[in-house]
C-alpha positions as CSV (number, residue, x, y, z in Angstrom):
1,X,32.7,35.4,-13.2
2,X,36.3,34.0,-13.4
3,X,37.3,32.5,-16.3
4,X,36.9,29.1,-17.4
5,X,38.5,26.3,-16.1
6,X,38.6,22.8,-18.2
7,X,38.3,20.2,-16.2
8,X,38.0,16.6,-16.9
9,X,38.0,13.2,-15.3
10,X,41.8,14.1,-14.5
11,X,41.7,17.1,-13.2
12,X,38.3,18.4,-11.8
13,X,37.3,22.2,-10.1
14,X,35.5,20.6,-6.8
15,X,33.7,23.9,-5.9
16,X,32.5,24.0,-9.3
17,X,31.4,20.1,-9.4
18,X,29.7,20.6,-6.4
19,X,27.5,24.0,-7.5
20,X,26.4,21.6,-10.6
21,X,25.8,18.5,-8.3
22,X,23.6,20.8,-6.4
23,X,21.2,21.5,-9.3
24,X,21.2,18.4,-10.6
25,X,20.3,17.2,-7.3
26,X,17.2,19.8,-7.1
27,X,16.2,18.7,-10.6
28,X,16.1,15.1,-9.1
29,X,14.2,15.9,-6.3
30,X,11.8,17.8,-8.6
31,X,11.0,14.5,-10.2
32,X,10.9,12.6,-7.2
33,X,9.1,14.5,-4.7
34,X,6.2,15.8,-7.2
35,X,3.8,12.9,-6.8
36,X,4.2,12.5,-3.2
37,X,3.4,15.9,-2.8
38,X,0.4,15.6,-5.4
39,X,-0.5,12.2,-3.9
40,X,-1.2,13.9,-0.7
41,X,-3.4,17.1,-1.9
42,X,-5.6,15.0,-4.1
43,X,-8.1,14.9,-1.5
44,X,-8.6,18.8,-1.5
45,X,-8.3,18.5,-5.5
46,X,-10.8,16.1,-6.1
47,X,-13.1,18.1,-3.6
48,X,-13.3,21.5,-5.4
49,X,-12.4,20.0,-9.0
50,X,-14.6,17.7,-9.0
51,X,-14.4,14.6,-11.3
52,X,-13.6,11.6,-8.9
53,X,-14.1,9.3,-11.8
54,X,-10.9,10.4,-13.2
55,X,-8.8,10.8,-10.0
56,X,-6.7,7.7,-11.2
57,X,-5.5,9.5,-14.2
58,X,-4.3,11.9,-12.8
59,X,-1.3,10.3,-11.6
60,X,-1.4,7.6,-14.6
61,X,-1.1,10.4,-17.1
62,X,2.0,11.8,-15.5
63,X,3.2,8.6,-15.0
64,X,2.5,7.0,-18.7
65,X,4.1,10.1,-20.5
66,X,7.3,9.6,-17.7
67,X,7.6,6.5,-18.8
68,X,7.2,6.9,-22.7
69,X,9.4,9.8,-22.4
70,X,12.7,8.7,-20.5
71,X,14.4,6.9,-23.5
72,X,14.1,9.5,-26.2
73,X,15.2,12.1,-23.7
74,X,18.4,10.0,-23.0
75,X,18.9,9.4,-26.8
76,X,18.1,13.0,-27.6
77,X,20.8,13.9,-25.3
78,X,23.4,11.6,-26.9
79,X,22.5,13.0,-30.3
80,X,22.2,17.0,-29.7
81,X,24.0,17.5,-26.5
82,X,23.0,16.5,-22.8
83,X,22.9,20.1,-21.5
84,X,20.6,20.9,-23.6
85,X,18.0,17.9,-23.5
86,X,18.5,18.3,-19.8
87,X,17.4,22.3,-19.8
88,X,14.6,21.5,-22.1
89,X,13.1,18.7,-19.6
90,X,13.6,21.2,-16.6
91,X,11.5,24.3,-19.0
92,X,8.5,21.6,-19.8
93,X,8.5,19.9,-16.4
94,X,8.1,23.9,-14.9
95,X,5.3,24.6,-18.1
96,X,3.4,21.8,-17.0
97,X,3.7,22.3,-13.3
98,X,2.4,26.1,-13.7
99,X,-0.4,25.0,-15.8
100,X,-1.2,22.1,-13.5
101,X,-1.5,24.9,-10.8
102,X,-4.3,26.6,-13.2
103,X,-6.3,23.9,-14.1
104,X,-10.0,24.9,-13.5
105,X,-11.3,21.2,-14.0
106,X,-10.0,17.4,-13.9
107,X,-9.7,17.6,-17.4
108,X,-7.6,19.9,-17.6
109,X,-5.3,18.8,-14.7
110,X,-5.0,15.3,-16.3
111,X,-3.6,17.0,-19.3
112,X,-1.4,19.1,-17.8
113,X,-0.3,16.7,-15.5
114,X,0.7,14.8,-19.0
115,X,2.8,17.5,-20.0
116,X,4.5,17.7,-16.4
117,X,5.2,14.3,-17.2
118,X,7.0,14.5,-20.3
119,X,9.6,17.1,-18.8
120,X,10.2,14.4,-15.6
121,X,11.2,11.9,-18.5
122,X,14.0,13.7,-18.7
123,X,15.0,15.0,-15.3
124,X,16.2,11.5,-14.3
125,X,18.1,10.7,-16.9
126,X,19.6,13.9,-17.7
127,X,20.9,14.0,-14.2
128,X,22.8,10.8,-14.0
129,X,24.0,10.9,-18.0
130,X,25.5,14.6,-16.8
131,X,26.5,12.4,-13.9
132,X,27.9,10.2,-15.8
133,X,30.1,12.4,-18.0
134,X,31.6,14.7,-15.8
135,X,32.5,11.8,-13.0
136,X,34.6,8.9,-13.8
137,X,33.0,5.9,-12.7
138,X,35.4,4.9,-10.4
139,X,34.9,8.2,-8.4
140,X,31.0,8.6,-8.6
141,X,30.5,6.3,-5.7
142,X,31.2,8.7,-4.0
143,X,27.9,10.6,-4.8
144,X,25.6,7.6,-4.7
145,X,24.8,8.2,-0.6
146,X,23.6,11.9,-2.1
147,X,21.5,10.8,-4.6
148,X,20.4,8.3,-2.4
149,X,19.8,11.3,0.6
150,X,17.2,12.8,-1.7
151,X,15.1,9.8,-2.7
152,X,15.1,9.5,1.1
153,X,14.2,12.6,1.9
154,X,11.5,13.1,-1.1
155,X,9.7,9.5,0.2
156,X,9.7,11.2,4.1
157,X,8.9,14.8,3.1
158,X,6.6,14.6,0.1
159,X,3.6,13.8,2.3
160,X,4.7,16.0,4.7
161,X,5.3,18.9,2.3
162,X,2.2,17.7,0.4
163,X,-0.1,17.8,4.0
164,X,1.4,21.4,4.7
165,X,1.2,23.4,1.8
166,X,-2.2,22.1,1.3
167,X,-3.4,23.1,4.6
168,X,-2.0,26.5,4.6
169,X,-1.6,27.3,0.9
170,X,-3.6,25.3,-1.2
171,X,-3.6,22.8,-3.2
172,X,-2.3,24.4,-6.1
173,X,0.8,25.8,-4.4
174,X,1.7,21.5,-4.7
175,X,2.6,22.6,-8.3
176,X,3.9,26.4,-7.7
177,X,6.5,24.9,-5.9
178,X,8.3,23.3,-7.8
179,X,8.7,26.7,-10.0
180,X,11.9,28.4,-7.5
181,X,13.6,25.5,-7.3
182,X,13.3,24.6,-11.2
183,X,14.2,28.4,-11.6
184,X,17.4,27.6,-9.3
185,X,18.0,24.5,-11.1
186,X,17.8,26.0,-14.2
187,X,20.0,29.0,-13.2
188,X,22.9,27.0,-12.1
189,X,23.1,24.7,-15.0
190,X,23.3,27.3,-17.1
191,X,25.8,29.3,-15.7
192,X,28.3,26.5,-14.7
193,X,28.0,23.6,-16.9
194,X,29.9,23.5,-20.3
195,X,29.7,19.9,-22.2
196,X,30.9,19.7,-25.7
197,X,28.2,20.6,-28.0
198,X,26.7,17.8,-30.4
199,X,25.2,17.7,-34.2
200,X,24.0,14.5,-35.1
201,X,23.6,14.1,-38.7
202,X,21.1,11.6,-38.3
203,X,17.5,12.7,-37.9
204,X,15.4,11.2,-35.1
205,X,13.7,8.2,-35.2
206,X,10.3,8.8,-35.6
207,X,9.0,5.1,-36.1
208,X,11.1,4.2,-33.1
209,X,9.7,6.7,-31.2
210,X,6.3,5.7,-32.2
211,X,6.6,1.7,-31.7
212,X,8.1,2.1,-28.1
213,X,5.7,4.4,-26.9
214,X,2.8,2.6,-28.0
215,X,4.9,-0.3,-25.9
216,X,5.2,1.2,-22.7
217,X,1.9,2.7,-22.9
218,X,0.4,-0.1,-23.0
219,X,2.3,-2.2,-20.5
220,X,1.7,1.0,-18.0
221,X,-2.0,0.8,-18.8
222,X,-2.6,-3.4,-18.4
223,X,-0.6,-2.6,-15.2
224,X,-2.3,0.2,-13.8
225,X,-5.7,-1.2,-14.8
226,X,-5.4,-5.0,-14.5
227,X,-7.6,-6.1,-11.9
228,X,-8.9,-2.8,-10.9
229,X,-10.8,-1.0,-13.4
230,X,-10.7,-4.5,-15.6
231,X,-10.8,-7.8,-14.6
232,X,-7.1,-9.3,-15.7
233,X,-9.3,-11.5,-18.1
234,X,-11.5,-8.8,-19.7
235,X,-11.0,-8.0,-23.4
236,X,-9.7,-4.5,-22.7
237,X,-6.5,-5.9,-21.0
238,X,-6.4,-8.6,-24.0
239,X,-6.4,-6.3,-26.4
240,X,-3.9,-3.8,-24.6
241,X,-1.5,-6.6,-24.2
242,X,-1.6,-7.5,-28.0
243,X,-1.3,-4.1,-28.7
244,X,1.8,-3.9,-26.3
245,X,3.6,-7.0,-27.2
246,X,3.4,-6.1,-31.1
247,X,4.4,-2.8,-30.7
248,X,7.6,-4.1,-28.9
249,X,8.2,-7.0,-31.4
250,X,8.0,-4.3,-34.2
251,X,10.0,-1.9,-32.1
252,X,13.3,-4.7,-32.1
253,X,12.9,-5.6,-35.6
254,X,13.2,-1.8,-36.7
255,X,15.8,-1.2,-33.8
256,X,18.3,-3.3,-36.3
257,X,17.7,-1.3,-39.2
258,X,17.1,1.7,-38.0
259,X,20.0,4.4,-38.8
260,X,20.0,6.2,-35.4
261,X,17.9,3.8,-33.3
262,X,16.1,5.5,-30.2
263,X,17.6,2.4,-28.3
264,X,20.4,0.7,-29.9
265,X,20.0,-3.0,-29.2
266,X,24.1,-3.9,-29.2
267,X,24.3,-2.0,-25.6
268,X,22.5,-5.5,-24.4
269,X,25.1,-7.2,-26.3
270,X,27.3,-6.4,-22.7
271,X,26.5,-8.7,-20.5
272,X,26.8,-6.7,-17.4
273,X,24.6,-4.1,-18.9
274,X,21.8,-6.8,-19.3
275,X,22.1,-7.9,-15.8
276,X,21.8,-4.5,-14.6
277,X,18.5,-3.8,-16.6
278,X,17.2,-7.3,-14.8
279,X,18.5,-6.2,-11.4
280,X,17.0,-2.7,-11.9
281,X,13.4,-3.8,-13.2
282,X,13.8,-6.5,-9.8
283,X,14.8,-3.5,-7.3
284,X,11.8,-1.4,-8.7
285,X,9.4,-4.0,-8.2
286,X,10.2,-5.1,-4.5
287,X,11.4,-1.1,-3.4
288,X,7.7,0.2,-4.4
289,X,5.5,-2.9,-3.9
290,X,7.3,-2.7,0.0
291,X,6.8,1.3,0.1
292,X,3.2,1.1,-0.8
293,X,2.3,-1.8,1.5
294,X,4.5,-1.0,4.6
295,X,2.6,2.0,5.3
296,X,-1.2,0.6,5.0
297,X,0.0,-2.2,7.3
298,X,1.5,0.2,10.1
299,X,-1.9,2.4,9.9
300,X,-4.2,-0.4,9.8
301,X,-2.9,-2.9,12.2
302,X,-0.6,-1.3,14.1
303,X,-2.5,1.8,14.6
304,X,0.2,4.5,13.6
305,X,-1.6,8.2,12.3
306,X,-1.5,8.7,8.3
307,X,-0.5,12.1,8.7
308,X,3.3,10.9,9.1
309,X,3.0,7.9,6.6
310,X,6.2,9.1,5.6
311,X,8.3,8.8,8.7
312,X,7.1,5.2,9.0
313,X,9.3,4.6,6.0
314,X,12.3,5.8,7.9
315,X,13.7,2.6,8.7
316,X,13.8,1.4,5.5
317,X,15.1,4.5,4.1
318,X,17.8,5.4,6.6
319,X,19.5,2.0,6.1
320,X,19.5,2.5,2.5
321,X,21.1,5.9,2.9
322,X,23.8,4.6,5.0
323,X,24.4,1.3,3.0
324,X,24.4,3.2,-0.2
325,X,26.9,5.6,1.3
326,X,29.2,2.6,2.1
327,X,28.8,1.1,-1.0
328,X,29.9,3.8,-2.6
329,X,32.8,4.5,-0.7
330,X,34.3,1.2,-0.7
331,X,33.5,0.8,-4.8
332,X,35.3,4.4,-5.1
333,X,38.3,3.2,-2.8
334,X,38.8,-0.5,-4.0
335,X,37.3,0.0,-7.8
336,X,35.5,-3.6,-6.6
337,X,31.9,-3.6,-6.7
338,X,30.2,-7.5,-7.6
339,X,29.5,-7.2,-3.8
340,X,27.0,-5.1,-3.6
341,X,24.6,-6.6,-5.7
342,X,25.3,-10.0,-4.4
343,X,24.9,-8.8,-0.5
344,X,22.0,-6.2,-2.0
345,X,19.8,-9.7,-3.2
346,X,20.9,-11.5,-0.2
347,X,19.4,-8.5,2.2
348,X,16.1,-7.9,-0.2
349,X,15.2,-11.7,0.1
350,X,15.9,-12.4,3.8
351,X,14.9,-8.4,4.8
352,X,11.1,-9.4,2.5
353,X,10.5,-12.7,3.8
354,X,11.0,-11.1,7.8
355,X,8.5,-8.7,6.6
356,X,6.2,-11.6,5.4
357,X,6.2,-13.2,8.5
358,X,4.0,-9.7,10.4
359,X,0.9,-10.3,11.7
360,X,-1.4,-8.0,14.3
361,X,1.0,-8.8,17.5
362,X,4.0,-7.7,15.6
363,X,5.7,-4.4,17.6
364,X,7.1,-1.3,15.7
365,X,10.6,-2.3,17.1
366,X,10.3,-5.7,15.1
367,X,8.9,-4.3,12.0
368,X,11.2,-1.1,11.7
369,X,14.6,-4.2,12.1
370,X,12.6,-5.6,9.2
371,X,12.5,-2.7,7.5
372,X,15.8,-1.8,7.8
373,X,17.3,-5.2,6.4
374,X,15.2,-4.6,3.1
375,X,16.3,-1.1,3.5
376,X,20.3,-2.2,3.6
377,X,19.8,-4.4,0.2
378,X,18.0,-1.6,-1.5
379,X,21.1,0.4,-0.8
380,X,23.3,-2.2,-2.3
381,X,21.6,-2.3,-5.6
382,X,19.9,1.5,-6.1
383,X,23.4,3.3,-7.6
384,X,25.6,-0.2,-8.6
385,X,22.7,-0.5,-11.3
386,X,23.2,2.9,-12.5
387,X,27.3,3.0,-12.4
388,X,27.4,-0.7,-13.7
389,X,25.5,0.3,-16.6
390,X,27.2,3.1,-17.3
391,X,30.5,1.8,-17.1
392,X,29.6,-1.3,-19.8
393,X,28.6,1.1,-22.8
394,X,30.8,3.2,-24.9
395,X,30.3,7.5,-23.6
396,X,28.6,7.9,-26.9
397,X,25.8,5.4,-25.7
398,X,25.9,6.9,-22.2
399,X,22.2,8.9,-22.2
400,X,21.0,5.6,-23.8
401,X,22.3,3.4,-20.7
402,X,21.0,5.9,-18.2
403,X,17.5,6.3,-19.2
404,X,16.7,2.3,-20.0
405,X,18.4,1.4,-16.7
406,X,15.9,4.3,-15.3
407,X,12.9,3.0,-17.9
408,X,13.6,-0.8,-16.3
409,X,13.3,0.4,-12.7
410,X,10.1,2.8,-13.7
411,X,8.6,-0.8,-15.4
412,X,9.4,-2.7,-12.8
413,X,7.9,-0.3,-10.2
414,X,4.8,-0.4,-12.2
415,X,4.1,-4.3,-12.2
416,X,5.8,-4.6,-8.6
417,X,2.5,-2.0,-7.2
418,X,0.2,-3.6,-10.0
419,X,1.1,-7.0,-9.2
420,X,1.5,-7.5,-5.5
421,X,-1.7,-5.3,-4.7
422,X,-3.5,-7.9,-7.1
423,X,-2.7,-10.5,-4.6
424,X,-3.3,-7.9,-1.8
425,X,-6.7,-6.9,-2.7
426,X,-7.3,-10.9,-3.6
427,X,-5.9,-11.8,0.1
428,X,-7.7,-9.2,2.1
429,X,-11.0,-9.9,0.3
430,X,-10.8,-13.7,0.8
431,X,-10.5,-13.3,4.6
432,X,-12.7,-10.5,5.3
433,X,-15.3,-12.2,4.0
434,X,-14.6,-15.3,6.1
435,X,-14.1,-13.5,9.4
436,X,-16.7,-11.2,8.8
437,X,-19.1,-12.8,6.2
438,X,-21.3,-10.7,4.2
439,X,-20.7,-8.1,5.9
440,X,-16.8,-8.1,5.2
441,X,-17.5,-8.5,1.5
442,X,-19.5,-5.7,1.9
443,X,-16.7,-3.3,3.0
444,X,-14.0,-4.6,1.0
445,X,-16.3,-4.9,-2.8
446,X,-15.1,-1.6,-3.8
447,X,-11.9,-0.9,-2.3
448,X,-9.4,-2.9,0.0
449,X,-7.7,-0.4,1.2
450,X,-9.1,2.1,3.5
451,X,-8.5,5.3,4.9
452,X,-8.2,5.7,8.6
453,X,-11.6,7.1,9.0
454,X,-13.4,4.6,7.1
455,X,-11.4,2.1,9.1
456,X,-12.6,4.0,12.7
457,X,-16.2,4.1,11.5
458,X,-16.3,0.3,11.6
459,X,-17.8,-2.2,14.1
460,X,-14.9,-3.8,16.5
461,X,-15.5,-7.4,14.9
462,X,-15.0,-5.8,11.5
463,X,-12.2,-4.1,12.6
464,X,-10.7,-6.3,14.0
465,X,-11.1,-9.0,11.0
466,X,-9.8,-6.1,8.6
467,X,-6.4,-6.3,10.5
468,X,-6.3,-9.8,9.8
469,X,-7.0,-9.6,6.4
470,X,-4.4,-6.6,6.1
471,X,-1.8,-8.8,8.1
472,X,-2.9,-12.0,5.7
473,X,-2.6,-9.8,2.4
474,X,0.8,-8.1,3.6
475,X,2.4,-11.5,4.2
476,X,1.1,-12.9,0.2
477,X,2.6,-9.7,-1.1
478,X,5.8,-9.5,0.8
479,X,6.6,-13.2,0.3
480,X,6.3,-12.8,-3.2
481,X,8.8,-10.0,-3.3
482,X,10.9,-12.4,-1.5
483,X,10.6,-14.7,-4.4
484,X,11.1,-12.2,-7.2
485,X,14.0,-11.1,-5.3
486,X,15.9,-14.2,-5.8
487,X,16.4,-12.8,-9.6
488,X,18.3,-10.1,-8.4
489,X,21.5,-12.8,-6.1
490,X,21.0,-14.6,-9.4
491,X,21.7,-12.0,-11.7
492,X,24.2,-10.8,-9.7
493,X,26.5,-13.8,-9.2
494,X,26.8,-13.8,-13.4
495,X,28.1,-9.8,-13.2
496,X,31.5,-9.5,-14.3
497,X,33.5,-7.3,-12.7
498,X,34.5,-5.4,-15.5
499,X,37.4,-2.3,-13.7
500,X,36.1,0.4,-13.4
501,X,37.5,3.9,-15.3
502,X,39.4,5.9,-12.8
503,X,41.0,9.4,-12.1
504,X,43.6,8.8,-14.3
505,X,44.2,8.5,-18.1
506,X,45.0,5.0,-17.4
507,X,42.3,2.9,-16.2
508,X,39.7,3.1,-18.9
509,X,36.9,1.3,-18.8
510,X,36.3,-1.9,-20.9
511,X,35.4,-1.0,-24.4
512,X,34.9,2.5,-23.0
513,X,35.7,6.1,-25.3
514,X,37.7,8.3,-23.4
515,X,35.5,10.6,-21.2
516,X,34.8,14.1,-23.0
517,X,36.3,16.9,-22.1
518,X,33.5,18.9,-19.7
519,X,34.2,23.1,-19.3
520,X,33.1,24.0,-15.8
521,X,32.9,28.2,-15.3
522,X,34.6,28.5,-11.1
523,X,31.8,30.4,-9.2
């Protein structure tokens, strides 16, 4: 090992940047491809585990303790160090994947699943707040097309990856996995990546931490179960939502007297930072409501196989690969970035309403052009959000930023899925029945989405009305993304273009500390 070389914003060891971009790119992909490889095996899970019931908690539990998670690992990284919140999430995430991989019944698996969950809190954020202090934001555009890459290539391979290491491995190797690349992950951090150490003197909040759990949780829960397991109007999502909104209310009135608050409320006092939480939540809730629905309409009407659901997406995602890479190019070049999210709502509302406007004589051609417009503004928006933030709050605050701007998206994502398939399910029911009568209702009562061999196993006048009613309920849930999307051009046309921090000592940001010095061993 040579010896250390300090580097900072001025004066960076590429090679070595590059070997800790590398694992923190792994541990994002950990994160991201984990439930599309899960969601794929569940089938063969489900069938020697048993406990259908409880399939939908299996991704809810790893999904509610995410959630719950992701702002106390961001402010436990800007109280005790981020190297070291960021190793700890990696160590859980791997303890629950193992045990995930043991899990003799669906108990068990939900539970563990939890705990997989918790470490993935922190993956996200820890990679972009490392992100964030070792790169000046004026230079990390240049790494948004990379991040971007892997959430590309996690949405195309995950079911891929998921379909093949069930078939030839089982299902438990889904989890295994993910334990040589944490191992690398973990490996490379280690040995590369020297932050300054931290002490806060200021315990945790624990009432915080308590308050805005019992928040999320909730909203998670009235969003995952609204209309599906409960009607929206049943007493269950009543209460949850009372429980929710005073949890929150409580959670901002002990925010400002809290000594170390687990989200300190004057980072919304930037207005740019604010914006960028709305534009986030927005981006979430169109990108997944699109990637959920865009598949089930290519499969049912269009007639494409499920086993490459992913590459169906591959429109969508290569635009925002290459948009993304653009954007950050030009932001890294000219410093100027209000663009992008202007151009990024303009593409999301004309790219959703083109998508509204399917029905069951619409060719791949036309829908992948679609696809690729919505793609382009999702490219726009994915990494501003992130670098915007970042660059409004002071580098104390800097975990903070990362994992509410990651906490809006995960919300928004939630009510985007939970919402728009509300008005799918609503859609698809309302015309199967009056296409197909009683015999319509009958198929679609339990469930209106169906696999493809459900969907083969029904008479050709069924059939035929279900692709209707899939075409009907795609256009509702589309054009209501187009809607919601006009909150993003809005939002963006109030962002002030605030310069951003540069190479050199002296462009700093507005309001900004000077970036800490980062020790990075050359390998």
């Amino acid at each position: 090992m040579a010896d250390a070389v300090e580097t900072t914003a001025e004066g960076k060891q590429p090679r070595s940047v590059r070997v800790v971009l590398l694992a923190l790119m792994i541990a994002m992909m950990l994160a991201m491809l984990d439930n599309m490889i899960v969601g794929t095996a569940m089938p063969t899970i489900v069938g020697e585990l048993g406990g259908l019931e409880h399939l939908s908690w299996v991704v809810t539990g790893y999904t509610l303790a995410t959630a719950a998670s992701t702002p106390i690992w961001g402010k436990l990284g800007d109280m005790y160090g981020r190297k070291g919140a960021f190793l700890s999430s990696i160590v859980i995430f791997l303890i629950g994947s193992a045990l995930s991989g043991m899990a003799q019944d669906m108990g068990q698996l939900i539970g563990f699943r939890a705990v997989q969950g918790l470490g993935a809190g922190g993956l996200m954020v820890g990679v972009m707040a490392i992100i964030g202090d070792l790169i000046p934001p004026r230079e990390r555009g240049k790494y948004q097309g990379m991040m971007a890459g892997v959430m590309a290539l996690a949405m195309i391979g995950g079911p891929l990856v998921g379909g093949t290491i069930t078939d030839n491995w089982g299902w438990r190797w889904a989890f295994y996995i993910n334990l040589p690349l944490g191992a690398v992950a973990l490996a490379l951090v280690t040995a590369v990546l020297h932050l300054p150490r931290k002490r806060s003197k200021a315990g945790i909040d624990y009432l915080g931490v308590v308050l805005l759990t019992v928040g999320i949780t909730s909203i998670v829960l009235v969003t995952t179960w609204g209309g599906t397991e409960y009607a929206w109007t049943s007493a269950r999502i009543m209460e949850l939502i009372g429980i929710g909104v005073a949890a929150l209310v409580g959670f901002v009135f002990w925010q400002t007297r809290a000594a170390e608050p687990v989200l300190p409320l004057h980072i919304f006092r930037s207005r740019n930072f604010t914006l960028m939480s709305v534009i986030g939540f927005i981006t979430g809730f169109v990108m997944f409501g699109a990637t959920l629905f865009l598949p089930l309409y290519q499969q049912a009407v269009q007639g494409a196989s499920a086993t490459n659901s992913g590459l169906l997406l591959l429109p969508m995602l290569g635009a925002m690969l290459v948009t993304s890479m653009v954007a950050g190019r030009v932001t890294t070049n000219s410093g100027r970035y209000k663009i992008f999210p202007i151009a990024g709502g303009v593409l999301m509302i004309v790219g959703m309403y083109l998508l509204s406007l399917m029905d069951t004589g619409t060719t791949r051609l036309t829908s992948g052009i679609y696809m690729a417009v919505v793609g382009a503004g999702m490219g726009c928006l994915m990494q501003i959000t992130m670098l915007v933030a970042q660059n409004s709050v002071e580098m104390k605050d800097m975990g903070v930023a990362s994992s509410s701007t990651t906490l809006f998206r995960t919300l928004g994502s939630s009510f985007g899925v939970a919402i728009m398939g509300a008005l799918f399910n609503h859609r698809v029911q309302d015309v199967m029945a009056e296409r197909a009568g009683a015999l319509g209702k009958n198929i679609t009562e339990k469930s209106a989405q169906l696999d493809a061999k459900s969907l083969q196993k029904l008479p050709a006048v069924a059939r035929e009305a279900y692709q209707h009613a899939v075409s009907s309920g795609t256009h509702s849930a589309f054009l209501l993304g187009a809607g919601i999307a006009l909150v993003v051009l809005i939002a963006a046309l109030f962002v002030k273009e605030v310069p951003l921090k540069g190479s050199g000592p002296k462009a700093p940001a507005e309001g900004a500390d000077p970036a800490p010095q980062a020790v990075i061993e050359a390998v």
